[in-house]
N, C-alpha and C positions, 0 to 999 in steps of 0.2 A: 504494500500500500504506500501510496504517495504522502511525505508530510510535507503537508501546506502552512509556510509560514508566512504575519504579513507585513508587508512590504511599506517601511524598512523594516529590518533586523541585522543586529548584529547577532552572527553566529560564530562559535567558538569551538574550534575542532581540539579534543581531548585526547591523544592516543603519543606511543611510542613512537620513534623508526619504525618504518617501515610498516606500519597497520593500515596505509590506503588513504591516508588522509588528504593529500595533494592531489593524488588519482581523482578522489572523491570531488574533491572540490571543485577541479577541472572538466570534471562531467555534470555538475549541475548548474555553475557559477560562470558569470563571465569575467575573464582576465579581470578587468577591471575593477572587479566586487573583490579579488583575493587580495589579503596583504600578506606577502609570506616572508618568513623570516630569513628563509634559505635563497629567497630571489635579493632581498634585500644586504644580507651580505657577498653578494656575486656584484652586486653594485660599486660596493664601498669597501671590499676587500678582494682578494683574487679570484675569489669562487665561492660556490653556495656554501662548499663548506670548509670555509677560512672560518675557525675558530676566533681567530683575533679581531675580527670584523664587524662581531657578536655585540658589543657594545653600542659604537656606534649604527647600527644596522638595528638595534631593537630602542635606540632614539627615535629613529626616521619612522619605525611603523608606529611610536607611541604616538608622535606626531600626527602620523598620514589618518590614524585611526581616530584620533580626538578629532581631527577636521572632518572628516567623513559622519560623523555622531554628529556636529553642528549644524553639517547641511541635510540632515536626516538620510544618508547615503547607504541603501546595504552593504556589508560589509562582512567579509569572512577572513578569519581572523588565521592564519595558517601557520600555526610554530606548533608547541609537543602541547602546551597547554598544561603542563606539569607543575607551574607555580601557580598557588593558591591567591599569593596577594596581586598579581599580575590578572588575572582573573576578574578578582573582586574590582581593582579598578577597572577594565573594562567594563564591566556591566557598571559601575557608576556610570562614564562617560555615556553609557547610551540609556540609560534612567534620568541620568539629567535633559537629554537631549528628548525627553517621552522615544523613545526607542525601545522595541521587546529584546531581552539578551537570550540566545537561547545556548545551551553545549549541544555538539556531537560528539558524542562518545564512542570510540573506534577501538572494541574489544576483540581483538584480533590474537588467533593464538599465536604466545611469545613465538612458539616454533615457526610459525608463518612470517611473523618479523624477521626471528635470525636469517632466515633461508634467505627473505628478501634485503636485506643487510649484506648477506654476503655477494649475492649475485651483485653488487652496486664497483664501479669502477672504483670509488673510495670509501670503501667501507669503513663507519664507526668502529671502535674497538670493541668486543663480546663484552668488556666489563662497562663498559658505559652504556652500550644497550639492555643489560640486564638492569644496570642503575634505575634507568628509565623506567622500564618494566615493572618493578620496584615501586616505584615512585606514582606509575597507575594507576596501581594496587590503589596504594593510600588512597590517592586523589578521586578514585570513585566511590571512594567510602563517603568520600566527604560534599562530593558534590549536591547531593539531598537538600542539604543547609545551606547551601551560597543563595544568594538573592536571582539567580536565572530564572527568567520568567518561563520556561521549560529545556526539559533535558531528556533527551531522545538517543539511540542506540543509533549507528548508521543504517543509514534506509536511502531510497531515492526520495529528493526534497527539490521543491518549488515555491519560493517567494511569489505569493499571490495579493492582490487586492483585499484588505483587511476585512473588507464584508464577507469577503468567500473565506478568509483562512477563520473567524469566527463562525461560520457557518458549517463550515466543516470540521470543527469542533465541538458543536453542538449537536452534529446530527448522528443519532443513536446507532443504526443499523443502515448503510447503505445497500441492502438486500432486496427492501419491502419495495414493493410498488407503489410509484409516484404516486402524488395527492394529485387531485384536479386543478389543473391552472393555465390559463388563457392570456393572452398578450397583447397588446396594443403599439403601434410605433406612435413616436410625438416627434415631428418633422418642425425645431426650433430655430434652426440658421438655414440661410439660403446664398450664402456666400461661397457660391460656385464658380468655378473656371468657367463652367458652361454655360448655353443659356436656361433660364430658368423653369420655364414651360416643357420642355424636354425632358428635363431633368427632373422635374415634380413627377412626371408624366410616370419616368421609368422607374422612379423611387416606390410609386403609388402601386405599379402594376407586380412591381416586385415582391414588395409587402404582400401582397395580397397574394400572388404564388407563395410563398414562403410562409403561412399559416397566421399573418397577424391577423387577428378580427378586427381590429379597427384601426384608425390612422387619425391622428389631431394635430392640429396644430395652435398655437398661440395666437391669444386674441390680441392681441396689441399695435398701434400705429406708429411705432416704432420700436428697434431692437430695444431688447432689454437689458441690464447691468446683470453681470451674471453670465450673461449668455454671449452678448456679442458688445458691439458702438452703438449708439444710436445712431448715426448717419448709415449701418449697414444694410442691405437690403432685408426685408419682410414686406411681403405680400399681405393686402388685404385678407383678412382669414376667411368670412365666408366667402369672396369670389374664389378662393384659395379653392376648399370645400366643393364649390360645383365644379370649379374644373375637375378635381377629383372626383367627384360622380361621375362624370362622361368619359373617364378613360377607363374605370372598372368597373366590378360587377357586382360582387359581393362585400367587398369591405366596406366597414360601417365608419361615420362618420363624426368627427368634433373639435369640440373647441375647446382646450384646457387652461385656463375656462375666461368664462366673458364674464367679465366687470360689470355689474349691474346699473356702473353708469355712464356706462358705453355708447348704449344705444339707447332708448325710449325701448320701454320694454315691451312696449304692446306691438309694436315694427319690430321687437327682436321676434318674438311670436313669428308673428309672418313670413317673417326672413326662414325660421327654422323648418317649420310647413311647407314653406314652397321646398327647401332643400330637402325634406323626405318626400313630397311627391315625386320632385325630379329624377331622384336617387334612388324610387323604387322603397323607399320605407327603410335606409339604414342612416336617419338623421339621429344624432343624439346631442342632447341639450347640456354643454356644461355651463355654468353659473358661481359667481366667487362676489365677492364686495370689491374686489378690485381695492389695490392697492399700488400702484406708480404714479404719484401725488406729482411729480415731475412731468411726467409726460399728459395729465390731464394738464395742468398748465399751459404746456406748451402749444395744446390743441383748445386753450381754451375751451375746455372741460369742465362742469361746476364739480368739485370731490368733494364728497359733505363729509362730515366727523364719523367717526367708527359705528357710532349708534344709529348716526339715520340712514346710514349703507346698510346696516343689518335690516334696519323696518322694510328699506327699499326691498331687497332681496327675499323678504319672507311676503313681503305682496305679490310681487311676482310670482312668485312657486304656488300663490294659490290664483293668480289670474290666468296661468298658462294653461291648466286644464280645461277651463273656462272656456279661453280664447279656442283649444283648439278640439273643443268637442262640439253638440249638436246644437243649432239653436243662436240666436243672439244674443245673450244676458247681459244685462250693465256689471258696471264694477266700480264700486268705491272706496277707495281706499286713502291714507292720511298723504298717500305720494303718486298714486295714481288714479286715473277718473279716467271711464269711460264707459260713452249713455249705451254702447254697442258693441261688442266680441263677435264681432265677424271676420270668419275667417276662410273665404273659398280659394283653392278647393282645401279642402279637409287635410289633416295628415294623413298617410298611409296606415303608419300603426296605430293603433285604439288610440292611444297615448305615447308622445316622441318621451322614450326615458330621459330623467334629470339626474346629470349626477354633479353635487356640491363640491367644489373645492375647497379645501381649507380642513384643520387636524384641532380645532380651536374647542374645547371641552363644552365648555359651557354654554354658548352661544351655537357654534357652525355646529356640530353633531347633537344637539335638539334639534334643530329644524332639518338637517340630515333622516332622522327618526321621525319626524313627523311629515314632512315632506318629498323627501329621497328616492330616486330608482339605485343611489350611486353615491359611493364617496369616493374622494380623492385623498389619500393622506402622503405623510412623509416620512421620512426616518429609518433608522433600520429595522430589522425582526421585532428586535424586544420594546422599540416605543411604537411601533405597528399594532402588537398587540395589545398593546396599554390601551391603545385611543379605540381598538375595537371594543374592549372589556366595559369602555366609558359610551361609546356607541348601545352597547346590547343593554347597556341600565338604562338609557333613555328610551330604549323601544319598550323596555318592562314597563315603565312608567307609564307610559299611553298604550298598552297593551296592543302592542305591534311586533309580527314576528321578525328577529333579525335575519332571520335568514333569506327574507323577500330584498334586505338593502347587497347589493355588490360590494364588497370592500375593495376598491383597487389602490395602487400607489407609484410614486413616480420615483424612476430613477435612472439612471445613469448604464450604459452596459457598452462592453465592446469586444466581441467574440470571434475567435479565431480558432482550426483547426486541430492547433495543437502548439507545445510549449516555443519552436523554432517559428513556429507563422506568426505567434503572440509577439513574441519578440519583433519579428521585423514590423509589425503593422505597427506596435507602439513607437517604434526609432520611426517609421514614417508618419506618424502623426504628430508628436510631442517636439515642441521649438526647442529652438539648442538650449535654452537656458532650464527648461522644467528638465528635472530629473524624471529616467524612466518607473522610478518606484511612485513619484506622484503623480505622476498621470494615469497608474496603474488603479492609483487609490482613489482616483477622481471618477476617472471615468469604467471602475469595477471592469476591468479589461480582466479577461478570464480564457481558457479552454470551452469546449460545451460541457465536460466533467464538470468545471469550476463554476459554472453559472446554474447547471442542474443542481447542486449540493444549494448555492444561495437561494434561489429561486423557491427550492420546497423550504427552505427557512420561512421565506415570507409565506407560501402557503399556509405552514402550520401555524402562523401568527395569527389566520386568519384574513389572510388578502387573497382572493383566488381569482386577478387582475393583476398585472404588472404592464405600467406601460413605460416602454424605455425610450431614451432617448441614445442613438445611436451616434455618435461623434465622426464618424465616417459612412456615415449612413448613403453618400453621394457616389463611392469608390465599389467599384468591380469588387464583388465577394464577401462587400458585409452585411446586405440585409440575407444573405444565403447561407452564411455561418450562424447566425442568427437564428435561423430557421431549422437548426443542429437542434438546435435548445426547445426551440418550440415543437419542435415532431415527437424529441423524449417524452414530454407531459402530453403529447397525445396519443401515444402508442399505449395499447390495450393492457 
C-alpha cells in the first residue's frame, strides 16, 4: 500500500549503510526534495565519502534544510539518521514552519547491509557498520517518543494534496464499495489562448461525455478576487448558460450562484424559465445574498446590509414557485411587489430546483431547510459534516425530511493518470514562483486513487454532490482524467 503524505513534509530517512535509503528516496522523491549528506560532502570534500568533509557538508544541509522549512518546501532529509538530537531539531524546524515531520525507518537485515557494504567500490569499515547497526537498535527504540508527526516502516510513499493524505487516513477499509456520489464542473476563468465560444463549446460537450451532471458557472460582471483581475474576461452567465444548452444535450445547468441583487428577481424568474424551456428542462436555480460590495459599486448596484439581502432572498425563494407555477397570483412582499406572476411559457420541470449558496448556520441553512432543493457548502470533510448535522436540526424543526435537500460543495481538483502525468501537469501549470507542493495543496491535484479516497471523505460527511473547479479545465486530457474519478462512483 501507498503512504500518502501531505504536501509539504519533511521526511527523515532512519537506517544504516547500506539498508536502501538513497535507492528509496531516488524512487519516490525528486533530486531536488533530497538533501543528502553523502552528495553534500562530494561537494565540499573529494567524494561522498570524504570523512573530513563531514563537518562542513552537514552545515550546508542544516542550512539548505532550515530554508526549505521557511518556504514550506518538501524535503527528505538523506544521512543515517542515527542522532537523536539532530532529529529532534529537525522536526523543530519544520513545526515551527506548520510542516508534518515524519521518519522512515529502513529495517533492513544487518546481513543485507554488510553484503551491500561490501559490494561498494569504498566500503565502510565492518566495525563502523556494525556501530551503526548498533546505534538503530537504540534509535528505534526510541523513536515512539520524539515529536514526529508519524513514523512509518519503508513502503512506497507519495506526497499528496493534504485533503487526500487526510483522507486517506481516515478512510477505514479501502475494500467496500463506493458510496453514491455525483459531480458537477464550475467553468470560473475564461482566460484562454483560444477563442472563447469554441472553447466553452468543447469544455461543455466534454463534460458532458465524461459523466458530469451539471456545468455552472459564476454569476458575476466581472472576475472575481480569488479567482482571476477584474479586467479578465467573464462572460455574461446566463447568455453563458444558453449557449451551453444549444451545444448539449443532457447536462444540467447553473449558476453558482446569483446574488439576489443582481437582477430584479421577478426577470430572474423569467430568465431561469425561459432557460429550462430552451434546454429541454435541465435549468437549475442557484441563489446566495451576494457578497462583492466592490463590484456592485462599480456597476452601480444598490448592496443593502446583510439583513435586508437575507429578507431579499427568502422573498424570492417563496415568489419563484409562484412565478413559475399555474395561474397568475400577486405577490407582496416588504422588497418585492407584484399585482401578476406571469410566466409563459411555463418551466419544463414541475418546479426549476433551488439550490442556496452559503455554509452560514443560523440564517442561510434555515431557509436552506425550509426553502431548499440544494445547498452549496465549503470546507473540508469534517466542517462538511458539521454544517450538514446543523442542516438536519433545522429540517427536524419544521419537520422536513433531510434527505429530500442535496448537500453539494465546492472545491478545487486536478486529476491526472498517474504519479509521473501528476507531476508534469503540475510543473505545466504552477508559475515559476509557487512551489509544486502548493499548488498541489491548492488546487487538490491528485491520481484518480487520490481523488476517489477524498471524494468518498466528502460522501461520508454527507455531501453526495461535488462540484469542482478544474484549473486546466481548457487543456487536452483534463476534463477526461476527471472522468477516471467520476466513472469509479458510478460503477456498480
Amino acid at each position: 500500500m501507498e503512504l500518502r503524505l501531505p504536501a509539504p513534509s519533511l521526511v527523515v530517512l532512519v537506517g544504516p549503510s547500506g539498508s536502501g535509503k538513497t535507492t528509496w528516496a531516488a524512487q519516490h522523491f525528486a533530486t531536488t526534495e533530497v538533501v543528502s549528506s553523502d552528495a553534500l560532502r562530494a561537494i565540499v570534500g573529494a567524494g561522498p565519502d570524504d570523512q573530513t568533509a563531514s563537518t562542513a557538508a552537514f552545515g550546508i544541509l542544516e542550512s539548505i534544510v532550515a530554508e526549505r522549512m521557511r518556504r514550506g518546501l518538501t524535503t527528505v532529509i538523506d544521512t543515517l539518521g542515527l542522532n537523536p538530537g539532530n532529529r529532534a531539531r529537525w522536526v523543530a524546524l519544520a513545526h515551527e514552519s506548520k510542516v508534518p515531520a515524519h521518519a522512515i525507518v529502513f529495517d533492513t537485515d544487518p546481513m543485507v547491509c554488510e553484503e551491500r557494504n561490501d559490494a561498494r567500490d569504498r566500503p565502510i569499515p565492518k566495525t563502523a557498520l556494525r556501530r551503526q547497526i548498533s546505534q538503530f537498535k537504540r534509535a528505534r527504540e526510541v523513536l515512539e517518543d520524539e515529536e514526529f508527526d508519524g513514523i512509518h516502516h519503508e513502503q512506497p510513499v507519495a506526497v499528496v494534496a493534504p485533503p487526500v493524505a487526510d483522507a486517506a487516513t481516515h478512510r477505514v477499509d479501502d475494500t467496500t464499495s463506493l458510496p453514491r456520489h455525483t459531480f458537477g464542473l464550475l467553468v470560473s476563468r475564461f482566460d484562454w489562448e483560444s477563442e472563447m465560444g469554441p472553447t466553452l463549446a468543447s469544455i461543455a460537450r466534454r463534460a458532458e461525455d465524461a459523466g458530469f451532471r451539471d456545468i455552472w458557472v459564476m454569476d458575476h460582471f466581472r472576475q472575481i478576487r480569488g479567482v482571476g483581475r477584474p479586467w479578465e474576461d467573464i462572460p455574461e452567465a446566463y447568455i453563458a448558460l444558453g449557449f451551453i444548452a444549444g451545444v448539449t444535450t443532457t447536462i444540467r445547468l447553473g449558476t453558482l450562484v446569483t446574488g439576489i441583487t443582481h437582477r430584479q428577481p421577478v426577470l430572474l424568474g423569467k430568465t431561469l424559465a425561459s432557460l429550462d424551456v430552451l434546454s429541454g428542462g435541465r435549468a437549475i436555480c442557484g441563489l446566495g445574498i451576494a457578497w462583492d460590495e466592490d463590484e456592485h459599486n462599480a456597476y452601480g448596484i444598490d448592496f443593502p446590509p446583510v439583513p435586508m439581502r437575507y429578507e431579499i432572498l427568502e422573498e424570492t425563494l417563496q415568489m419563484l414557485p409562484l412565478l413559475w407555477g399555474k395561474g397568475s397570483p400577486e405577490f407582496h412582499g416588504d422588497h418585492i411587489e407584484a399585482d401578476e406572476l406571469i410566466c409563459y411559457p411555463r418551466p419544463v420541470q414541475e418546479t426549476i430546483p433551488i439550490m442556496i449558496g452559503g455554509s452560514g448556520e443560523r440564517k442561510t441553512l434555515r431557509l436552506v431547510a425550509r426553502y431548499g432543493d440544494a445547498c452549496n457548502l465549503f470546507g473540508d470533510p469534517e466542517r462538511v459534516r458539521h454544517k450538514v448535522e446543523v442542516l438536519q436540526r433545522h429540517c427536524v424543526d419544521i419537520d422536513r425530511d433531510p434527505s429530500n435537500i442535496e448537500v453539494t460543495h465546492l472545491i478545487n481538483a486536478l486529476a491526472a493518470e498517474d504519479r509521473p502525468a501528476l507531476r508534469d501537469r503540475v510543473e505545466h501549470m504552477r508559475d515559476r514562483n509557487t512551489a509544486a507542493e502548493r499548488y498541489m495543496k491548492q488546487f487538490n491535484a491528485g491520481t484518480p486513487d487520490d481523488l476517489e479516497t477524498l471524494f468518498t471523505g466528502y460522501a461520508d460527511a454527507g455531501a453526495g454532490h461535488s462540484i469542482v473547479a478544474l484549473p486546466d479545465v481548457a487543456l487536452d486530457g483534463s476534463i477526461e482524467a476527471f472522468g477516471d474519478v467520476i466513472a469509479r462512483f458510478d460503477s456498480p
